[in-house]
VEXDREN-2710 file (C-alpha; in Angstrom, 1 decimal):
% VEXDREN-2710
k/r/px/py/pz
1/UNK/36.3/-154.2/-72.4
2/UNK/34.9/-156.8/-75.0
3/UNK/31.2/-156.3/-75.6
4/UNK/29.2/-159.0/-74.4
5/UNK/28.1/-162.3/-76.5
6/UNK/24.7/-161.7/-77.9
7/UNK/23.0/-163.9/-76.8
8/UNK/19.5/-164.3/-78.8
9/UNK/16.2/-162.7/-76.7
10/UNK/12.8/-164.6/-76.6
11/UNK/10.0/-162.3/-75.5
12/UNK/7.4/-164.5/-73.6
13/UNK/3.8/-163.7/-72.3
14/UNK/2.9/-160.6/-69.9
15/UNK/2.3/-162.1/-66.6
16/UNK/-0.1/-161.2/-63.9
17/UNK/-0.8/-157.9/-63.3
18/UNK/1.2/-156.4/-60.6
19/UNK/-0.1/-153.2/-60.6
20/UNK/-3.0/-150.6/-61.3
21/UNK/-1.7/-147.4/-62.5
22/UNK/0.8/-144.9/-61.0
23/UNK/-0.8/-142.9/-57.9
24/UNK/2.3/-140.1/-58.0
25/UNK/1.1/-137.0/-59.9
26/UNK/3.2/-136.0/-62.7
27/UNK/2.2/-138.6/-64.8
28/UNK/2.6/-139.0/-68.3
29/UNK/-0.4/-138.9/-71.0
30/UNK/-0.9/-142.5/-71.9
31/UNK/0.8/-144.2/-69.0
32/UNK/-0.8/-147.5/-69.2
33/UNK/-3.7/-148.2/-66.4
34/UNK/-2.3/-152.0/-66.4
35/UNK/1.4/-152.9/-66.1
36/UNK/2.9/-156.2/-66.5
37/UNK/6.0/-157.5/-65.0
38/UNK/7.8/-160.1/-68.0
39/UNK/8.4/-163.3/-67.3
40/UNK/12.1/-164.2/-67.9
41/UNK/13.3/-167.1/-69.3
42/UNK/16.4/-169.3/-67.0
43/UNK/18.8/-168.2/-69.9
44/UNK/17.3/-165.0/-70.8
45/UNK/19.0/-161.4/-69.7
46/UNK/17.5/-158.9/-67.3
47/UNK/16.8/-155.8/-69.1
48/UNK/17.3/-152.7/-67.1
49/UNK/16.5/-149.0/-67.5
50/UNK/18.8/-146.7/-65.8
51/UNK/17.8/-143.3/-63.9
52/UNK/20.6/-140.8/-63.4
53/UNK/23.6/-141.3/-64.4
54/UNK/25.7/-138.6/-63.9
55/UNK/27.6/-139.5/-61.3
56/UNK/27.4/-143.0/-59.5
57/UNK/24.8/-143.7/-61.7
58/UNK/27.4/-144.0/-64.5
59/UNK/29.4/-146.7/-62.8
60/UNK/26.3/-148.5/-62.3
61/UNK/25.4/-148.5/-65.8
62/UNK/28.6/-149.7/-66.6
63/UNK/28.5/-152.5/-64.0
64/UNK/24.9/-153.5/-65.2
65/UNK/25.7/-153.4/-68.6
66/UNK/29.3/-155.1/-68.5
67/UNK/26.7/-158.1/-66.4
68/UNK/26.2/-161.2/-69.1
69/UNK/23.0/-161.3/-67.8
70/UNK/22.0/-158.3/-68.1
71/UNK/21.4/-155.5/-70.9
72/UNK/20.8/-151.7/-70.3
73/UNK/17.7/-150.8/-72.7
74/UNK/16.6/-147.5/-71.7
75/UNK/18.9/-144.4/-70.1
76/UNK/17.3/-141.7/-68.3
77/UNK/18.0/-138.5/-67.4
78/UNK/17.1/-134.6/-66.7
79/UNK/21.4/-133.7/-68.6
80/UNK/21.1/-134.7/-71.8
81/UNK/25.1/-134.4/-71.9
82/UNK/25.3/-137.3/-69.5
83/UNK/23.0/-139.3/-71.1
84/UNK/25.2/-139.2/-74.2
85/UNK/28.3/-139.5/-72.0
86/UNK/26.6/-142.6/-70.5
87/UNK/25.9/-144.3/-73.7
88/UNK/28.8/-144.0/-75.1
89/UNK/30.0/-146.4/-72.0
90/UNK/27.4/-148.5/-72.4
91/UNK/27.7/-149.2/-76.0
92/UNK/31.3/-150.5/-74.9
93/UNK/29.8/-153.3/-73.2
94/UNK/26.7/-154.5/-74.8
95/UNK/25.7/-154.9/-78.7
96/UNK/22.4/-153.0/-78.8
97/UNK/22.5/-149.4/-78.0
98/UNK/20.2/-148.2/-75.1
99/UNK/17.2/-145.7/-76.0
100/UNK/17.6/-142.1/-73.9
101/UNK/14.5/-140.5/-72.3
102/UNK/14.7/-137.9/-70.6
103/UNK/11.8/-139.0/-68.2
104/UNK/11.9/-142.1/-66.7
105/UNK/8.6/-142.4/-66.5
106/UNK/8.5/-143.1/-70.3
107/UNK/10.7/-146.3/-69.9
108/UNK/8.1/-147.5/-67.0
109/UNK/5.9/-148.2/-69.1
110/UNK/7.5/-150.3/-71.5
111/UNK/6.8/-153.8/-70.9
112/UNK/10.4/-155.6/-72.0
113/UNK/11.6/-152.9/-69.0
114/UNK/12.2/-155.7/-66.2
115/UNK/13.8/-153.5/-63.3
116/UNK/14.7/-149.9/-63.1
117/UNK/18.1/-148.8/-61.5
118/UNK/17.9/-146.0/-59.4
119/UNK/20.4/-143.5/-58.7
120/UNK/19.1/-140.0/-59.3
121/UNK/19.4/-137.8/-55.9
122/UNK/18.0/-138.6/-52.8
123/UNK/14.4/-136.3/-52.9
124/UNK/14.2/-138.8/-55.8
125/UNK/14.7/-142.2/-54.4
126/UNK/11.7/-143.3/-52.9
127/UNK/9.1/-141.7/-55.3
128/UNK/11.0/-143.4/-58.4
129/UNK/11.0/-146.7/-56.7
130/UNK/7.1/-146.5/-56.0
131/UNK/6.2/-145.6/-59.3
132/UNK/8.8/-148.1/-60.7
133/UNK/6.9/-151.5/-58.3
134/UNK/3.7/-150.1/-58.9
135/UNK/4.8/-150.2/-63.3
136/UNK/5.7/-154.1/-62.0
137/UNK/9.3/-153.4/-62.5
138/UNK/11.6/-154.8/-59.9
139/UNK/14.5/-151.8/-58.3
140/UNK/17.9/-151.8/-57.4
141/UNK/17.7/-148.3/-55.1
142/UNK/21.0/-146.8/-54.1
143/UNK/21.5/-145.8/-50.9
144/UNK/19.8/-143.8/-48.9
145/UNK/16.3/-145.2/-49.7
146/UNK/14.3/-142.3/-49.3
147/UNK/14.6/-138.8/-48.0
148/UNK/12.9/-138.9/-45.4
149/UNK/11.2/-141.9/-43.0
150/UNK/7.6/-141.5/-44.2
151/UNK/9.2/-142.4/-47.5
152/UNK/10.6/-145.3/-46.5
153/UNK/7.8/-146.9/-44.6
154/UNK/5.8/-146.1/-47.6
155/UNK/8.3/-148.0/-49.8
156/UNK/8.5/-150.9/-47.8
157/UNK/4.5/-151.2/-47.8
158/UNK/4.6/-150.9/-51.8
159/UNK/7.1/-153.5/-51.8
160/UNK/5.2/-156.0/-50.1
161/UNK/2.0/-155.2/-51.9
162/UNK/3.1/-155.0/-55.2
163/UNK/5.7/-158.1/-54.5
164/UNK/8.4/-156.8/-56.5
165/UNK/12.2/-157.5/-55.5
166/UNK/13.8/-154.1/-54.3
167/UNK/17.5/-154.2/-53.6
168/UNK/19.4/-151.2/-51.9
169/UNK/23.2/-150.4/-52.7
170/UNK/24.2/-151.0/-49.3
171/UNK/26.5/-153.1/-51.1
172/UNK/28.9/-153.9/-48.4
173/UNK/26.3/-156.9/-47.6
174/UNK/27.2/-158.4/-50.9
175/UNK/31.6/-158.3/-50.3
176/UNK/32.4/-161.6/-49.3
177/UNK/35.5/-161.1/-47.1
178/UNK/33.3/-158.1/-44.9
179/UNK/30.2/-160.8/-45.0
180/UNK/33.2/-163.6/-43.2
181/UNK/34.0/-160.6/-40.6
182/UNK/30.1/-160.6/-39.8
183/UNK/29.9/-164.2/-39.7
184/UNK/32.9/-164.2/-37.2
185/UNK/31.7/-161.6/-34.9
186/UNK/28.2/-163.1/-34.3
187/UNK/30.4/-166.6/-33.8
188/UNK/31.8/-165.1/-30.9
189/UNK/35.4/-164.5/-32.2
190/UNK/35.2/-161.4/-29.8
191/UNK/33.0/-162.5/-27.2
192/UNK/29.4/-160.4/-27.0
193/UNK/30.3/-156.9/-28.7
194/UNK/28.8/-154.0/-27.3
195/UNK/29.7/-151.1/-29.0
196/UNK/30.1/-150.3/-32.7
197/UNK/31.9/-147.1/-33.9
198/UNK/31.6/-146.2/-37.5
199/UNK/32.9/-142.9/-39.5
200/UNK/33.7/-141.6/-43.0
201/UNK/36.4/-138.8/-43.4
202/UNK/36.9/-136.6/-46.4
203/UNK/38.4/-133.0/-47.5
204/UNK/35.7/-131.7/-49.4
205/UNK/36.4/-128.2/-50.6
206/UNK/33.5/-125.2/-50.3
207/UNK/30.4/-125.0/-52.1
208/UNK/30.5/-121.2/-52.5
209/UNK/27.5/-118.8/-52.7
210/UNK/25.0/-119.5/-55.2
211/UNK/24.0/-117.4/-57.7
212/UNK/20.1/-117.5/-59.3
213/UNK/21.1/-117.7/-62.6
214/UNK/18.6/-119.2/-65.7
215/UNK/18.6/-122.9/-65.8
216/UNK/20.8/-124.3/-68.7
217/UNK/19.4/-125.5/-72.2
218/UNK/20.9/-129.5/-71.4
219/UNK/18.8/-129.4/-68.2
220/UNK/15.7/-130.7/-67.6
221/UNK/15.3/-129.2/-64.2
222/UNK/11.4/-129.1/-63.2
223/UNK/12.1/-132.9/-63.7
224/UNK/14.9/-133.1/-61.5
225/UNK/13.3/-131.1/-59.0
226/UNK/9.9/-133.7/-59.3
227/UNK/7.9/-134.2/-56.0
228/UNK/10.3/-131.0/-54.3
229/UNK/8.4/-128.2/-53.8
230/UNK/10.1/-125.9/-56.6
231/UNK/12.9/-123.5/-55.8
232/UNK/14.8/-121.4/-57.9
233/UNK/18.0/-123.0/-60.1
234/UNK/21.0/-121.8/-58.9
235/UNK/24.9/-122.1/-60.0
236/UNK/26.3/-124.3/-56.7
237/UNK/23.5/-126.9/-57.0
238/UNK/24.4/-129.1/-59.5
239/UNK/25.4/-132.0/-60.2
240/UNK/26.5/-133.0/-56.6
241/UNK/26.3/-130.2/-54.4
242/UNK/22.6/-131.2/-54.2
243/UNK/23.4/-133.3/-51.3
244/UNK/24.6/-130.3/-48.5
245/UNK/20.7/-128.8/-48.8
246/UNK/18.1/-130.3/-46.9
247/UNK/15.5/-129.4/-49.4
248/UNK/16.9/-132.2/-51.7
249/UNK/19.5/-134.2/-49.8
250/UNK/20.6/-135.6/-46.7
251/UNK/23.8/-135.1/-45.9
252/UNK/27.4/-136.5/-45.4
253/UNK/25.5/-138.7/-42.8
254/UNK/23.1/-140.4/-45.1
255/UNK/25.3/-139.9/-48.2
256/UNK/28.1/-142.2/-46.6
257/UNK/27.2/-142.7/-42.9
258/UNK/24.4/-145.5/-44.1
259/UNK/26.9/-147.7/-45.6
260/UNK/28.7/-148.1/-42.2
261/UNK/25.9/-148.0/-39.9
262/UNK/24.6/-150.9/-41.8
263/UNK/27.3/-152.6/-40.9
264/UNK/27.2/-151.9/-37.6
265/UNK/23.5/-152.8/-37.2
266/UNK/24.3/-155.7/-38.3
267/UNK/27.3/-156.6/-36.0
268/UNK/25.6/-155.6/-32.9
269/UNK/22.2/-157.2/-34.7
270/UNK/19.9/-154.9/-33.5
271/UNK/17.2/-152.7/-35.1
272/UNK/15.8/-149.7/-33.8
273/UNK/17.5/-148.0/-30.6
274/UNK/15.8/-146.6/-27.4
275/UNK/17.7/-143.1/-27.9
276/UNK/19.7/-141.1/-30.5
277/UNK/21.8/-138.1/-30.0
278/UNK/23.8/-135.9/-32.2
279/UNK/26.3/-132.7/-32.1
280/UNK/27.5/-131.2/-35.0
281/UNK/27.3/-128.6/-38.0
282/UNK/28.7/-126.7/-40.4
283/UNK/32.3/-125.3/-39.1
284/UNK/34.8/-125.4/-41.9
285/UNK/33.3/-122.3/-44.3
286/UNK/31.2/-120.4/-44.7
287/UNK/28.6/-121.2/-47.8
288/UNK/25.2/-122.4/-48.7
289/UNK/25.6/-125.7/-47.2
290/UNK/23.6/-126.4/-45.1
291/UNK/23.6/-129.8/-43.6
292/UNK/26.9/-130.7/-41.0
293/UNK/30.5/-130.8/-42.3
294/UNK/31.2/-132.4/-39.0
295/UNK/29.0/-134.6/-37.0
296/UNK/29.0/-137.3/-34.3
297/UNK/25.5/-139.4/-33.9
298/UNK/25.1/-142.2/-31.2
299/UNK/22.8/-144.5/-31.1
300/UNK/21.5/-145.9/-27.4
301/UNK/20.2/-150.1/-27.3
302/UNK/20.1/-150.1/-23.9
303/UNK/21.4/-153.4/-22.4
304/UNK/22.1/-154.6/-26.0
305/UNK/25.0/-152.3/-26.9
306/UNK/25.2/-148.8/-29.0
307/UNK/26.1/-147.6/-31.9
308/UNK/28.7/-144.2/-33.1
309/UNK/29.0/-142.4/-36.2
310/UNK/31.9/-139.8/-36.8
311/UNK/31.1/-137.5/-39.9
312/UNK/33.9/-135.1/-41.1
313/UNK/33.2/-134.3/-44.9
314/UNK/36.0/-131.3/-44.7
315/UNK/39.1/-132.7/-42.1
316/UNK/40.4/-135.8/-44.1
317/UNK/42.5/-137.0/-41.2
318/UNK/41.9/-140.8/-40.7
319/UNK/40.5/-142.9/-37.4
320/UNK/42.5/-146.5/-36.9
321/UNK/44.5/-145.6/-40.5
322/UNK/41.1/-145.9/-42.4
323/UNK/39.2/-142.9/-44.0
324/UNK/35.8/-144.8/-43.5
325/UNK/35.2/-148.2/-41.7
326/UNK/33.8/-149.6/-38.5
327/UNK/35.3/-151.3/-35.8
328/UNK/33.3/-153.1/-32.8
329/UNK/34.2/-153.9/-29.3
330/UNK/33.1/-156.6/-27.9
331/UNK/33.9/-159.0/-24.1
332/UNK/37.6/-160.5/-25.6
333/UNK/38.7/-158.0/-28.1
334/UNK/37.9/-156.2/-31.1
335/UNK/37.3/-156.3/-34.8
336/UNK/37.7/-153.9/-37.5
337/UNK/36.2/-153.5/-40.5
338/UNK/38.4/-151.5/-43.2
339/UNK/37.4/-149.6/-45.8
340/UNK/37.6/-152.5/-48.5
341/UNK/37.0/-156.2/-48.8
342/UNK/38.9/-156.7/-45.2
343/UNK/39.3/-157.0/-41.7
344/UNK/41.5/-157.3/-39.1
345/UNK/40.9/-159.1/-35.5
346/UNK/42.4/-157.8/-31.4
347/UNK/43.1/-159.1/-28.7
348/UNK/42.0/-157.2/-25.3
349/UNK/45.9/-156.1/-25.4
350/UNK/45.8/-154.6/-28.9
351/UNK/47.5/-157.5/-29.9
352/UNK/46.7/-158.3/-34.2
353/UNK/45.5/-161.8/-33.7
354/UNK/44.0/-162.1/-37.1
355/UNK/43.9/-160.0/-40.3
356/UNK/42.0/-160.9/-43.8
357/UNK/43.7/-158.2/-46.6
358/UNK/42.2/-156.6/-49.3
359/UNK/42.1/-159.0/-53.1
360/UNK/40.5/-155.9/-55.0
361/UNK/41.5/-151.7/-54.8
362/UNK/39.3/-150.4/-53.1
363/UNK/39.1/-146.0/-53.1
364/UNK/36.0/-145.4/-50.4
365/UNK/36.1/-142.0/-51.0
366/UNK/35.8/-142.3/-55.2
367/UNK/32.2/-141.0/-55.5
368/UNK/31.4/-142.6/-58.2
369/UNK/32.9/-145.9/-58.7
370/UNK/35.3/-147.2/-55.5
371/UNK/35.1/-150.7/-56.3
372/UNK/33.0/-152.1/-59.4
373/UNK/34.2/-155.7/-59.1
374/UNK/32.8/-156.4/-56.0
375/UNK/29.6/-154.4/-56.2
376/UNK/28.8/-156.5/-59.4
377/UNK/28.6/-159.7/-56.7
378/UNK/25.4/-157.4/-55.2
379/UNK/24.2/-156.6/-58.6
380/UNK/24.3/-160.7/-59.5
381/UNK/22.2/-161.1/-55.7
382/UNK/19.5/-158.7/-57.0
383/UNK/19.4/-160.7/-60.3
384/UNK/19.3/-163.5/-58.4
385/UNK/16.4/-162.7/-56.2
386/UNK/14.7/-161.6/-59.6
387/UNK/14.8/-164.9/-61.5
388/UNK/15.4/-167.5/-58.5
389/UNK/14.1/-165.8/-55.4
390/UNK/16.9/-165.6/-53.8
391/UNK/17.3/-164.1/-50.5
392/UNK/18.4/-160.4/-51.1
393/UNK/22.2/-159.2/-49.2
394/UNK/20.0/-156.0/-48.6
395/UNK/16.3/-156.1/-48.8
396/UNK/14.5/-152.9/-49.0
397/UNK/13.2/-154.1/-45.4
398/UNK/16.4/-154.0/-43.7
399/UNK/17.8/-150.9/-45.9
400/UNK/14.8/-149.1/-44.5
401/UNK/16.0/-149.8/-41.0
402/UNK/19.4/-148.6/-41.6
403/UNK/18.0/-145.4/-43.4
404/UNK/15.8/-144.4/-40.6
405/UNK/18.6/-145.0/-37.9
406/UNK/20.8/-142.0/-39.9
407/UNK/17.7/-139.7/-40.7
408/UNK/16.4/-139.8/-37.3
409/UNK/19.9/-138.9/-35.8
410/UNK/19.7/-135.6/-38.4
411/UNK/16.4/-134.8/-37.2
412/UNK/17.9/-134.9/-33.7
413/UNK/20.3/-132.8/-35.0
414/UNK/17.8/-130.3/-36.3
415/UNK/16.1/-130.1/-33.0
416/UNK/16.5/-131.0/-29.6
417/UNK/20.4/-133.2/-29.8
418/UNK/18.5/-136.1/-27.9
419/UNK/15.9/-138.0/-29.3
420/UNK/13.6/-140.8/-27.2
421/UNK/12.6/-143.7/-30.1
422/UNK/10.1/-146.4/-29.9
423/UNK/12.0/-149.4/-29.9
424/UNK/9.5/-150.9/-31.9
425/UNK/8.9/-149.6/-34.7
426/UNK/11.6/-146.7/-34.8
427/UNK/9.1/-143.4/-34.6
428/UNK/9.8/-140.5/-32.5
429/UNK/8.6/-140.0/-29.0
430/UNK/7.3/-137.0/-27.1
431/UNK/8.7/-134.1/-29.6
432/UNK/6.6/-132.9/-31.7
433/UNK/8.8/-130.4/-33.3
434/UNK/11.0/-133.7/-34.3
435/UNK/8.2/-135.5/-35.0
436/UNK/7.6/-132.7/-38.0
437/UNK/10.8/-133.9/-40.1
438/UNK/9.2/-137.4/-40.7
439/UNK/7.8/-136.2/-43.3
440/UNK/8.0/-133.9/-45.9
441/UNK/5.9/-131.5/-47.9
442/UNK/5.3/-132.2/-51.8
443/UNK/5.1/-130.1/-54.8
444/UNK/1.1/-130.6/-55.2
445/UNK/0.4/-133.8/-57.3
446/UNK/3.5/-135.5/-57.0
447/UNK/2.8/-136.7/-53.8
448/UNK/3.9/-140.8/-53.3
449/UNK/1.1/-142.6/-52.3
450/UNK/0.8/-147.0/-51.7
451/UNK/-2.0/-146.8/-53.7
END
């Protein structure tokens, strides 16, 4: 790819003060009491600083930085073998090469940082976005938005105190062709729909047994653990394995389940449910993973409809010919959302009375990068509500919503299989060994706070 024109930076003014320090312990010697967010200029670019970028976090940083509008200035993370494998990409796309830190925290408090783009793992994801709104740095989070729910309630309340613009990767909001299926479906092209079933198959391979073995000379990894409460390294952990322990991740459910719940949500246009079940665990070997390989969560809205989610990370065999999609059924037929930019339309008869295809490739179950053209059009909304604000596809309001509706059907996996929710507001009812999981313990001092 051509490297972008380079277009000629004027630095204006600080502007009001956004925040007051960084309540999260672990912080750096010299981190400024008083951050300023930058004012940018209508022709000026957006400068980001990436954190993690290993994995999906390296086709970000190549979407960001391929962005006209946009260069990547700092690159953060705990391998310093990806940080030189991901600016060695970046460098493809821009002029200037970006700085590497190890700690993020370091590019927080420069003031030309404008937003930080978050894709470390999930323990991560909500502390890094706190500490980035309360530097006055706007966020593009990738999904899921915290860890746990306390972490996203928390998030949501930094937002709107610090006023920064938080966008979460639920980027399917931002594809035009799945935004025309939504605008369909609440038309009535199906009547009312009632029932939304979402899934995500795979044929992940085992994790093995871990060994304890010392942590390697590239890794940073009292960093990666951050506000964890520390555990030993071991061999099976990293870089995505992460995601099958509790302790740090959340799951197939969380890891994928979110994108197509979100959907479904808003289909059915409904927020928090009256009751969540789920079944499930870990069948297909025998390992140190620990969350489900293979899990079913339902979601009950009472007179308003419900929701499904199918889970199988280790059986690859496809529902309705997609590996991950959501279709909902609704008073006159039924519409299906595919695993790319397209959908197709039913009859009560099964009868294909409508079907929008694909423009772009689309590989749902490429970890890292499935489909970079269209998840630039959600990058270019985030800038958007940055320099214009404009209305966000997913605002970190209605990515918490989504979040909570997965984590609480894990929690209900943890414990009882049934959960009763408060409609309102989306907290557990009458369990207090389920109401335990809404938050987590800290490694002392790193605790997220609002203030």
């Amino acid at each position: 790819m051509n490297k972008k024109s380079n277009s000629r930076r004027t630095f204006l003014k600080h502007a009001t003060v956004l925040g007051t320090g960084v309540a999260v312990g672990g912080i750096l010697p010299g981190f400024s009491a008083k951050s300023y967010g930058r004012i940018i200029g209508a022709n000026e670019k957006i400068n980001v600083a990436m954190m993690g970028v290993n994995s999906r976090g390296f086709a970000l940083a190549s979407n960001f930085s391929s962005q006209s509008n946009c260069e990547v200035i700092y690159i953060a993370d705990v391998d310093e073998r990806a940080a030189a494998k991901c600016k060695a990409e970046v460098v493809k796309n821009q002029s200037a090469a970006p700085t590497l830190k190890t700690d993020f925290r370091k590019a927080l408090e420069d003031k030309q940082v404008d937003a930080l783009v978050v894709a470390a793992p999930d323990h991560w994801h909500a502390p890094a976005a706190i500490l980035a709104s309360k530097a006055g740095k706007h966020v593009y989070l990738e999904k899921p938005c915290s860890h746990n729910p306390h972490e996203g309630e928390l998030l949501v309340a930094v937002s709107k105190k610090y006023g920064n613009v938080i966008q979460m990767g639920n980027q399917r909001r931002s594809w035009p062709k799945v935004a025309q299926a939504i605008k369909e479906l609440h038309e009535g092209i199906i009547g009312k729909p009632y029932m939304a079933k979402t899934w995500y198959t795979n044929n992940r391979d085992t994790i093995g047994i871990g060994k304890k073995t010392k942590v390697p000379a590239w890794l940073d990894f009292e960093l990666w653990q951050g506000p964890a409460p520390r555990r030993d390294f071991q061999d099976n952990l990293l870089h995505y394995n992460w995601h099958w322990f509790w302790h740090w991740g959340t799951g197939e459910a969380l890891n994928n389940g979110t994108h197509m719940v979100d959907l479904a949500r808003w289909g059915l246009q409904v927020d928090f449910p009256t009751r969540v079940t789920s079944t499930g665990g870990r069948y297909r070997y025998q390992d140190d993973w620990e969350t489900p390989d293979t899990q079913l969560i339902t979601w009950d809205y009472g007179d308003k409809g419900m929701m499904s989610w199918e889970g199988r990370s280790c059986n690859g065999r496809t529902n309705e010919g997609e590996s991950v999609g959501v279709i909902f059924y609704g008073e006159t037929g039924a519409l299906q959302i595919l695993g790319g930019n397209a959908y197709q339309i039913f009859d009560l008869k099964n009868k294909l009375i409508k079907e929008v295809k694909n423009d772009v490739a689309i590989d749902p179950r490429n970890k890292t990068s499935p489909s970079q053209s269209l998840d630039a059009i959600h990058i270019q909304n985030f800038f958007d509500g940055i320099k214009k604000g404009a209305p966000l596809a997913a605002d970190i309001s209605s990515g918490y919503i989504s979040t909570v509706l997965v984590q609480i059907g894990n929690i209900a996996q943890r414990t009882s299989g049934l959960l009763e929710i408060d409609s309102s507001n989306g907290h557990i009812l009458h369990d207090e060994e389920a109401q335990q999981y809404w938050k987590r313990t800290y490694e002392k001092g790193w605790e997220p706070t609002l203030s």
